[in-house]
Structure formats: structure tokens, C-alpha cells
PAMAR-787702 format. One record per residue (C-alpha): residue number from 1; chain; x, y, z. Coordinates in steps of 0.001 Angstrom, whole numbers, plus 500000, padded with zeros to 6 digits. Layout:
N
 num cadena      X      Y      Z
 NUM      A      X      Y      Z
...
//
This chain:
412
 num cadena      X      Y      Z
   1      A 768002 861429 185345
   2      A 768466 864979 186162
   3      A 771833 866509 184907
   4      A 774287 868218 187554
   5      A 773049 871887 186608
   6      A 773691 874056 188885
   7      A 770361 875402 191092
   8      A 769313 878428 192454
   9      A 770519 878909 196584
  10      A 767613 878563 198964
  11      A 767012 881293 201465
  12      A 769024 883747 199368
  13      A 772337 882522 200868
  14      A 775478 884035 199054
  15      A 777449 881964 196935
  16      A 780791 880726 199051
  17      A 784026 882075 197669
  18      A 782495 883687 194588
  19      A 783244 887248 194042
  20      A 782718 889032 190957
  21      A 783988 892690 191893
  22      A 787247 893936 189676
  23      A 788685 894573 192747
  24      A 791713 892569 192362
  25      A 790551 890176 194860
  26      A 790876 886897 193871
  27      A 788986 883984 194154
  28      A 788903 880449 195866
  29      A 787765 877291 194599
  30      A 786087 875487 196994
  31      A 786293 871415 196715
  32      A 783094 869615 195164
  33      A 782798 866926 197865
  34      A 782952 869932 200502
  35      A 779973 871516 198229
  36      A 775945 871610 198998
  37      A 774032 871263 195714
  38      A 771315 873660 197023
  39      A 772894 876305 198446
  40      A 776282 876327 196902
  41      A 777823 876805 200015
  42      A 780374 874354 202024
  43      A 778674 871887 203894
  44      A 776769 872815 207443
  45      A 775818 869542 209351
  46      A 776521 867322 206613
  47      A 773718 865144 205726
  48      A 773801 862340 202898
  49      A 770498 861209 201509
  50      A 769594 857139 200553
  51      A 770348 858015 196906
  52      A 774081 858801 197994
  53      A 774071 862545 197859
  54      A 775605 864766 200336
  55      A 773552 868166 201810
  56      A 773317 870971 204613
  57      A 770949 869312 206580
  58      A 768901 872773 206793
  59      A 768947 873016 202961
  60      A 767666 869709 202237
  61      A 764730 869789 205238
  62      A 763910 872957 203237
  63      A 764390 871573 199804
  64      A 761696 868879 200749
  65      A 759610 870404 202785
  66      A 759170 873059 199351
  67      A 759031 870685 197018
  68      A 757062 867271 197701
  69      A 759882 865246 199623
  70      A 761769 864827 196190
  71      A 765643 864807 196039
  72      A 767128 867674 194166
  73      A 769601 866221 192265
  74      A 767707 862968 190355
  75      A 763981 863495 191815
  76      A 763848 860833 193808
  77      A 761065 860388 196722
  78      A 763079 860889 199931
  79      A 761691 860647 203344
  80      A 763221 862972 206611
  81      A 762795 860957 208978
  82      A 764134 857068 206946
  83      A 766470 858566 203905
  84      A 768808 861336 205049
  85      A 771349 860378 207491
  86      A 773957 862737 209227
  87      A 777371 862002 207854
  88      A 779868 862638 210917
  89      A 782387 861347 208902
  90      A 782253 864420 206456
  91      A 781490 867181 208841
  92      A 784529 865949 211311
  93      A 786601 866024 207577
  94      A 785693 870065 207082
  95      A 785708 870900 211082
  96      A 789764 870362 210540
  97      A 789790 871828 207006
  98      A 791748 875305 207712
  99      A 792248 877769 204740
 100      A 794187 880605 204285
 101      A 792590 884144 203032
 102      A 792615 884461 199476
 103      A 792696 888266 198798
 104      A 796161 889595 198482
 105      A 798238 891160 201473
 106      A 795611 889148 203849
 107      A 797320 886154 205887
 108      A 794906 885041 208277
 109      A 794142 881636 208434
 110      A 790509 880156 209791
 111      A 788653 877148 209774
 112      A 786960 876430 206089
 113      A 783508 877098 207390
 114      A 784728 880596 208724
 115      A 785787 881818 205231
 116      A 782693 883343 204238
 117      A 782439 885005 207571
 118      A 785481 886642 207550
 119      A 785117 887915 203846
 120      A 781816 890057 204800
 121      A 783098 891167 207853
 122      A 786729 891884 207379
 123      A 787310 892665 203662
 124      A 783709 893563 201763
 125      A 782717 896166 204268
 126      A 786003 897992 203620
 127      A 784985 897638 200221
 128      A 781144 898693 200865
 129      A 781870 901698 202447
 130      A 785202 902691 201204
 131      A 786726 903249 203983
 132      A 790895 904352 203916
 133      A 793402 903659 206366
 134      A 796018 906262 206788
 135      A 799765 905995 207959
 136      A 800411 906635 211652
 137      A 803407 909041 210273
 138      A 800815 911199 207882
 139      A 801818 914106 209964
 140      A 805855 913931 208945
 141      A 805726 912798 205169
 142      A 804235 909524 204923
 143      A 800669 910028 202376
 144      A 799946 906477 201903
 145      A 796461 905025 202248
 146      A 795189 901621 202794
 147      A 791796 899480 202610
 148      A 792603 897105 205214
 149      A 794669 896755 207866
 150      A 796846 893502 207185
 151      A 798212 895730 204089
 152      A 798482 899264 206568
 153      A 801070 896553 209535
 154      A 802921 895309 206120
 155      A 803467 898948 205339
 156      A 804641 899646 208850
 157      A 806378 896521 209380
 158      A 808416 897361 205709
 159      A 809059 900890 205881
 160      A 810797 901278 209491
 161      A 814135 903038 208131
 162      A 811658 905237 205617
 163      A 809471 906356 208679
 164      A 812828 907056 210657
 165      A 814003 909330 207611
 166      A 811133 911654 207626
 167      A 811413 911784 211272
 168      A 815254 913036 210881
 169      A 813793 915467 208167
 170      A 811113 916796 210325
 171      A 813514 917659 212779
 172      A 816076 918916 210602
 173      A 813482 921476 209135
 174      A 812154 922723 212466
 175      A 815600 923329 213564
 176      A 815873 926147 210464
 177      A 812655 927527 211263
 178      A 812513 927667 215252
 179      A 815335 930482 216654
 180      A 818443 929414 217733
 181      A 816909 930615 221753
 182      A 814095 927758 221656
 183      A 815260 925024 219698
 184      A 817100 923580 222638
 185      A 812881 923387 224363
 186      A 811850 921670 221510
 187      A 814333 919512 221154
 188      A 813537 918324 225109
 189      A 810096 918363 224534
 190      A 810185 915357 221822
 191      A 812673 913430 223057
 192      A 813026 910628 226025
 193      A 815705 911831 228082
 194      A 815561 914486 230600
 195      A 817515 917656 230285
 196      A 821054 918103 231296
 197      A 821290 920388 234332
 198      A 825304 921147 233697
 199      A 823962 923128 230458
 200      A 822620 923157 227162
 201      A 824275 921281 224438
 202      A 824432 922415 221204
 203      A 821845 921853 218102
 204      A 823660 919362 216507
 205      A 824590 917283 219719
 206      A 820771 917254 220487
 207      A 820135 916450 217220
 208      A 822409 913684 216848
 209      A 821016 912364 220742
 210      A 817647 912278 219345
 211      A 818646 910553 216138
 212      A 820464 907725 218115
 213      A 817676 907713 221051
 214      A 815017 907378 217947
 215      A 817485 904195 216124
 216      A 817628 902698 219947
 217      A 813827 903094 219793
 218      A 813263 901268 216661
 219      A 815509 898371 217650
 220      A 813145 898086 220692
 221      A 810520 898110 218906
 222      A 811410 895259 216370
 223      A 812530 893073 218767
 224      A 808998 893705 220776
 225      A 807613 892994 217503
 226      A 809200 889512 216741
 227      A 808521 888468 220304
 228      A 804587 889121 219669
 229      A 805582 887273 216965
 230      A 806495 884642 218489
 231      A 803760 884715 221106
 232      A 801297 884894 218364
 233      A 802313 882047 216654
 234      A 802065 880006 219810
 235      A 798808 881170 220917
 236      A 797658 880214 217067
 237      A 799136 876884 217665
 238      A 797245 876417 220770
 239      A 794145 877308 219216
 240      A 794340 875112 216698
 241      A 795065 872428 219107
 242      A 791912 873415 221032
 243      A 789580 873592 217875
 244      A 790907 870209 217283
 245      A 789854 869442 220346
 246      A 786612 870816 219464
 247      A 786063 868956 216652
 248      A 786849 865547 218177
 249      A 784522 866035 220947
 250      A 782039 866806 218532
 251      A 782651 863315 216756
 252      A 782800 861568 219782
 253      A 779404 862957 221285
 254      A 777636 862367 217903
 255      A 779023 858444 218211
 256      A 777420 858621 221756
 257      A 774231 859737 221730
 258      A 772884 858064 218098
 259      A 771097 855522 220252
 260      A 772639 852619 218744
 261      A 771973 853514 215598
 262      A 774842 854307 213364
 263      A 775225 855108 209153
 264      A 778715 853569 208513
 265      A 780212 855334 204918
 266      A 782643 852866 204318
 267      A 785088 854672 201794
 268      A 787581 853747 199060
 269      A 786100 850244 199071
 270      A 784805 849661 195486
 271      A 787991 850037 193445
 272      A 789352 847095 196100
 273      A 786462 845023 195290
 274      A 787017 845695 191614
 275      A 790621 844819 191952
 276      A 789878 841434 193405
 277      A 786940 840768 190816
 278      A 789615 841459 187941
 279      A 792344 839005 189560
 280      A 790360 835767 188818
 281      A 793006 832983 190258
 282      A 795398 835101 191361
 283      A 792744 837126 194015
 284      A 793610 834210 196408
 285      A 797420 835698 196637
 286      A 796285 839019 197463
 287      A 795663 840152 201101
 288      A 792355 840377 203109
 289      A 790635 843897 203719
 290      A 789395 844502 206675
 291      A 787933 847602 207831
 292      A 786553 848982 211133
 293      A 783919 851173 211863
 294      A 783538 854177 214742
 295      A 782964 852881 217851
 296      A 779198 853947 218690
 297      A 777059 853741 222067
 298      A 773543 852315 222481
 299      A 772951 855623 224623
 300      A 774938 858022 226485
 301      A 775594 855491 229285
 302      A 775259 852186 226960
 303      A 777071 849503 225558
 304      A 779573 850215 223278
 305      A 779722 848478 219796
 306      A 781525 849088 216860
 307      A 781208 846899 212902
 308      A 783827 845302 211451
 309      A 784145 844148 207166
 310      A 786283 841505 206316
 311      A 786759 840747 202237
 312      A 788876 837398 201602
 313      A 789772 837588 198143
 314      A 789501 833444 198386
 315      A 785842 833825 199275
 316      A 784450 836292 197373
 317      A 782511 837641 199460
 318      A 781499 840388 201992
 319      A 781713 839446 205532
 320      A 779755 841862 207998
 321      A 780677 841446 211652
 322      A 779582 843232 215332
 323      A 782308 843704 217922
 324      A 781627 844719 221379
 325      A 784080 847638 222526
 326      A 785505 848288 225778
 327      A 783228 851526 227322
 328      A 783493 853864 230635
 329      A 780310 852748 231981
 330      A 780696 848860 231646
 331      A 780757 848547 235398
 332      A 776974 849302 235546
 333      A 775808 847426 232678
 334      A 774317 843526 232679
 335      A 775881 841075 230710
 336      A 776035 839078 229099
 337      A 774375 841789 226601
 338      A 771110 840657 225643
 339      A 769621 842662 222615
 340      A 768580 842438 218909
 341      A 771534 844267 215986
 342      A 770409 844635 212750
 343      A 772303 845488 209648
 344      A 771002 847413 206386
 345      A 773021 847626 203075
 346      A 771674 850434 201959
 347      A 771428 851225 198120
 348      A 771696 854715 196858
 349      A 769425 855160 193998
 350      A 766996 851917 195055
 351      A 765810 851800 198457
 352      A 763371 848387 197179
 353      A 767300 847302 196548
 354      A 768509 847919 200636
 355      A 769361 844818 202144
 356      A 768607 844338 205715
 357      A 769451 841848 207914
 358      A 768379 840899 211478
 359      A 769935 838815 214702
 360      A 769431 838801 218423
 361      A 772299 838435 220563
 362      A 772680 834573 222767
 363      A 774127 834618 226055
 364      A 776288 831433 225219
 365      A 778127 832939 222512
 366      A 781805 834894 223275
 367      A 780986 837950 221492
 368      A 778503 838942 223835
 369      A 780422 838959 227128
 370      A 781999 841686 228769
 371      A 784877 842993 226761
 372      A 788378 842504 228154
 373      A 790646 844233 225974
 374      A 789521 847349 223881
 375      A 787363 845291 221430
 376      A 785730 841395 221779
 377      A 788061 839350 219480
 378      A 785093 837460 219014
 379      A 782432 839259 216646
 380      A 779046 838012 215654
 381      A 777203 838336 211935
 382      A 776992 837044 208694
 383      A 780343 835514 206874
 384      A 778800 835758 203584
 385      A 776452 838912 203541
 386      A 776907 839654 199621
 387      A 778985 838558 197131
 388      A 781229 840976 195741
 389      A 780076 840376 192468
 390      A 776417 841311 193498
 391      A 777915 844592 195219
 392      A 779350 845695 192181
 393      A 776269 844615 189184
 394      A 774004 846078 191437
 395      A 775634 848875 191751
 396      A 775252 849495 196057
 397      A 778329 851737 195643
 398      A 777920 855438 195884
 399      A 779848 857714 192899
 400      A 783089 858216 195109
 401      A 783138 854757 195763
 402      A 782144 854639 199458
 403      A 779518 851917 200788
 404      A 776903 852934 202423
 405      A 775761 850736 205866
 406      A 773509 851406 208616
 407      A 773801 849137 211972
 408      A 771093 849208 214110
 409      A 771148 848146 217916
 410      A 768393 847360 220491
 411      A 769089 846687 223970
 412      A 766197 844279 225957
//
């Protein structure tokens, strides 16, 4: 059995969220179930392999295409086309993962597959080429000098009465230096209001108009600035509302075009079993799990089906069960459905271990008539597929104790 060393990234693909500069950046750990053992990067198209391991499903077509169809992590034979599945379940989890930026004085917030994106593009070509921001108010005092912009609109945002003091400054000197004839053109020339045509005022009174005209112009300004604000937050709101969106169409059109052929992960199921296996007599007092699968089409326009596990702690078993769901093209469809379903337990380090089970549908029997309400109450399959015992000793439980089980539906 091959240990979990870590392998070299296919392709030459950059390591996600490692950086190694002393750049005071800092880093961000990136979740080991979100993690492709090839590349090292978070998951693209999730894909999880017969022998329960999860991959980019580029990386691992590589992977086997390079080295002899064998699985990367414990060597064992894999075929394309009958041992790697696409796990929709995992890549709709990371679709609405968000993340905020880790380096410091950087807020924005993306979706966790962005991350890396952003990095290159926003951060490490300011690094890369050293490039230096300067403050709008260089000209009147202010010398600072940034590497990004998020830390050059802090600056700004910060420093309003410090900008407005070196403005007052600037004037103050170039009313010393400019003759007492001319100061009264300058002093029009940068500010707002039109001159008065019943005279000049003096200096100070222009100086003291400016000032306040300058203070009126700031409070302007910040309350422009916290209604953007506002507006911002909003339109960030409604974006992520929209990638949401996004993400559940995805789902949804992955669940109708499999062509009735669905990989059900069926998680946080083994510590239950385990729980009712360790209860001896007192398993019949506990409550029945029952678990329901995404509802999946035959094709785009098929029947809709979905698989349903019942475990009675009194029974000790695992009951496996196919429910016909309510779907938008029903009125074109002839029932009762006639058809064959078959269900495989699959095994994730033995495929000789897979159990796989077969039943055509009977025209007689409830389950198979048109749905009425959003699922048949009537299902059809096997009350006793496996004993929990046998699920457990032969270990058909993947490491984060998910079950792994494909359903398989033919129309006639």
C-alpha cells in the first residue's frame, strides 16, 4: 500500500495557496477533502475513482493515460471509462465555497476556485514587476507609496483630514510667496465658486471660503463614498445570489443529462451503522435512517427517478429502494414505465467485491405508475440488500465514511 507522500504536479501546475516569498504575505491552508493528490490544487470537475479517491478529472485522465491505467495513490488498475465517476456532490460543495484574500490589506472575497487566479493576477505581478502606487496628493505633501491598490483606497479612505491639512498648508504657503496683487486670481482659479462682482475680498476671507468650500467637499465626498458602499455591497450580494444560481443549475443539468445513470456518495453513513452494530438489544429502540438520493433523469426529456436507503436497526440490514419522481415532461411519457434499474454497491479498494444487482420494472406494481405527488410512495428493490454487518467486515465504506452506490436505469 502506497503511503500518502506527497507527488510531483502534472503539467507543471503551481501549487494552490503556497507561497514561499518573505514578502509578508501570508498563506492559506486549503482543506484536504477540497485537495487533488496529483496536482495539489483544489478540485476541478471532481472525479472519485472505484478505490474511493477523489481527483481533477483532467489530472487523473492524464495520470493514467502516463502511467498504465494505475491509481496514484495505492496502484491500483483503474479503468476511464468503468472506475472514475464524476462526483457532483463535491464539485456543487466547492462551487459555493467563497474565501476571503489572505494577504494583508486585501478584502476581496471570490469563489474558492478563483483564489489562485486572483493571486497571479492581482497581487504577484505587483510583486514581479515592482510596480509602486503613489498618493493622488504627492504634489502637496503626501510621499507615500503602495504595491497594490486595496492598501493605496485604505490610505485614502484613512487619511481624509491629513490630505485636507496639506491642502490648507499648500495654500497658506502660496499666499506668502504670490504678491498681495495676484493672490486674489489664484485663489479663484482653485476654488468652486465664481468671483464676487461687488469686489475682492480679502486674503484671509478667501482663504477661510476655500477652507470651508474644501471641508463641504470632503463631507460630499464621504457620504458619496458610503453610498457606493452601500451599492457595492448590494451588487456583491446579488452576485453571489446569481453564482448560486450558477452553481445549482450546474447540479441540476449534471442530474439531467447522466442518462439514467447516477453514482450516489451516500455520506456520514458508517459511524450510524457502527452505532447500531454496537447497541446489540437496545438497536431496536433507536430510530430508522433513511436517506434520499438526487433526483436524476433517464435523459434530458426522461423519467425522473431518484434511490431511497432505509436502515431499521430491528432488521439489520440495508434496504435499497427506487422511487419514481414527479418530472416536467411526464405529460409525454408512456406509463406505466417499462424498463430494467440496476443497482451496484460498489467497493473501493475491490472491484471483484462490487455488488450488483438487477430488476425490470412490472406494469402491475404501484411504483411504476405515473407519480402523483412529488415522489411514488411506493418504491421498488431489495429489503435486505446487505447486512450491516457485511458492510462494515468488508469494509464497502470509503475513509470519510461515505458509501459509495451506482443506480443504473434503462428505459424499453
Amino acid at each position: 500500500m502506497a503511503t500518502a507522500e506527497r507527488m510531483t504536479p502534472i503539467s507543471g501546475r503551481r501549487l494552490p495557496f503556497q507561497r514561499t516569498e518573505s514578502n509578508g504575505s501570508s498563506n492559506m491552508e486549503l482543506e484536504p477533502r477540497f485537495e487533488c493528490p496529483i496536482c495539489l490544487k483544489c478540485l476541478e470537475k471532481p472525479v472519485q475513482t472505484s478505490c474511493g479517491h477523489r481527483f481533477c478529472a483532467e489530472c487523473i485522465q492524464q495520470w493514467l493515460q502516463k502511467n498504465k491505467g494505475c491509481c496514484p495513490i495505492d496502484g491500483r488498475a483503474l479503468d476511464p471509462g468503468k472506475d472514475v465517476f464524476l462526483d457532483t456532490a463535491l464539485g456543487r460543495e466547492i462551487d459555493q465555497q467563497s474565501v476571503v484574500c489572505s494577504y494583508p490589506n486585501c478584502r476581496s472575497v471570490m469563489p474558492l476556485l478563483s483564489y489562485d487566479k486572483h493571486v497571479v493576477e492581482v497581487h504577484e505581478q505587483f510583486e514581479k514587476h515592482e510596480v509602486f502606487l503613489v498618493c493622488p496628493f504627492k504634489n502637496i505633501g503626501c510621499l507615500y507609496q503602495f504595491k497594490n491598490p486595496n492598501q493605496l483606497n485604505t490610505h485614502v479612505e484613512k487619511l481624509t483630514h491629513h490630505h485636507l491639512q496639506l491642502l490648507a498648508n499648500s495654500f497658506e504657503a502660496l499666499s506668502m510667496k504670490v504678491p498681495g496683487s495676484s493672490i486674489q486670481k489664484e485663489i479663484e482659479a482653485m476654488s468652486w465658486d465664481p468671483p464676487q462682482k461687488d469686489g475682492a475680498p480679502t486674503t484671509e476671507a478667501s482663504m477661510q471660503s476655500l477652507i470651508k468650500s474644501l471641508y463641504e467637499r470632503v463631507v460630499m465626498l464621504e457620504q458619496r463614498n458610503t453610498e457606493q458602499d452601500l451599492q457595492l455591497r448590494r451588487m456583491s450580494e446579488k452576485l453571489n445570489q446569481i453564482m448560486q444560481s450558477k452553481s445549482q443549475f450546474e447540479a441540476e443539468l449534471g442530474l439531467r443529462v447522466c442518462n439514467g445513470e447516477y453514482t450516489w456518495v451516500v455520506a456520514n453513513l458508517e459511524n450510524k451503522i457502527r452505532r447500531i452494530l454496537m447497541a446489540g438489544a437496545r438497536a431496536d429502540e433507536m430510530s430508522s435512517i433513511i436517506m434520499y438520493s438526487d433526483g436524476f433523469y433517464t435523459s434530458f426529456n426522461g423519467y425522473r427517478f431518484c434511490a431511497k436507503i432505509l436502515v431499521n436497526p430491528s432488521q439489520r440490514h440495508l434496504s435499497l429502494h427506487i422511487h419514481l419522481m414527479i418530472g416536467d415532461k411526464d405529460d409525454f411519457l408512456e406509463w406505466p414505465f417499462k424498463g430494467k434499474i440496476a443497482f451496484t454497491l460498489i467497493h473501493p479498494t475491490d472491484a471483484l467485491l462490487s455488488v450488483r444487482e438487477v430488476m425490470c420494472s412490472r406494469p402491475d406494481v404501484e411504483a411504476f405508475k405515473r407519480p402523483t405527488d412529488i415522489m411514488n410512495k411506493r418504491g421498488f428493490g431489495y429489503p435486505q440488500f446487505m447486512s450491516l454487518a457485511d458492510l462494515v467486515t468488508k469494509k464497502y465504506f470509503n475513509q470519510d465514511g461515505s458509501l459509495n452506490i451506482r443506480i443504473q436505469v434503462d428505459v424499453f
